[in-house]
C-alpha positions in Angstrom: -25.2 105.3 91.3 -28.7 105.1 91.9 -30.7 107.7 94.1 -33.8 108.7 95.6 -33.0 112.4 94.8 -36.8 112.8 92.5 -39.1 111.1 94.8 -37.7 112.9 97.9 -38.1 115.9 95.5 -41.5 115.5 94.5 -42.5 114.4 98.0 -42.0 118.1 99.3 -43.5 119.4 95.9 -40.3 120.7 94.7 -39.5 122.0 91.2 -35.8 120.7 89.8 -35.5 124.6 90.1 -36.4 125.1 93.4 -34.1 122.1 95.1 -31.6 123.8 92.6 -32.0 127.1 94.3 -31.5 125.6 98.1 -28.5 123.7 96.9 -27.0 126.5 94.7 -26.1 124.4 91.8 -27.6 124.6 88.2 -30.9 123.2 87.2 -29.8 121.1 84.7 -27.1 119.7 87.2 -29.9 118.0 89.3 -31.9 117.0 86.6 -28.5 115.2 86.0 -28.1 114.1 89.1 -31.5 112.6 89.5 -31.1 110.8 85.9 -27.7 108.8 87.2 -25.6 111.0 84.3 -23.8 112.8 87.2 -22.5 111.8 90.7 -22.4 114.4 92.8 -19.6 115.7 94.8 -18.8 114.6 97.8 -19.4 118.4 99.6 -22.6 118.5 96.9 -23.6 115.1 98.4 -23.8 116.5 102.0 -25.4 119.9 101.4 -28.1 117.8 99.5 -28.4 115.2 102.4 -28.3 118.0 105.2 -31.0 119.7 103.4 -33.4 116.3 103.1 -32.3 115.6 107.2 -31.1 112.1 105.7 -28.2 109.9 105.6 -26.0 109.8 102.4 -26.6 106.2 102.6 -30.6 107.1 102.4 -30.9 108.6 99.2 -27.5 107.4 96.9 -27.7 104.1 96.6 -25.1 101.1 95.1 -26.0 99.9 91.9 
């Protein structure tokens, strides 16, 4: 699944750290997550579209 998860990151100047921090998951878990190796969980998915003030839909996209 693709996603928008980096350029929505970058756009508020964000380290992979710091978006780790808000979401309470591992660094290396969103660097996964932004590089299509991992899907995220369905509870993960909201926290991380709550946090943006998006839609799912908005930032993972069908391949």
């Amino acid at each position: 699944m693709r996603n928008r998860l980096k350029v929505l990151r970058a756009e508020r100047d964000w380290s992979q750290q710091d978006l780790a921090d808000q979401l309470q998951v591992s660094r290396q878990s969103v660097n996964a997550i932004e590089t299509g190796k991992y899907d995220p969980s369905l509870p993960l998915a909201f926290r991380i579209a709550d946090l943006f003030a998006m839609a799912i839909e908005d930032i993972f996209l069908r391949d």
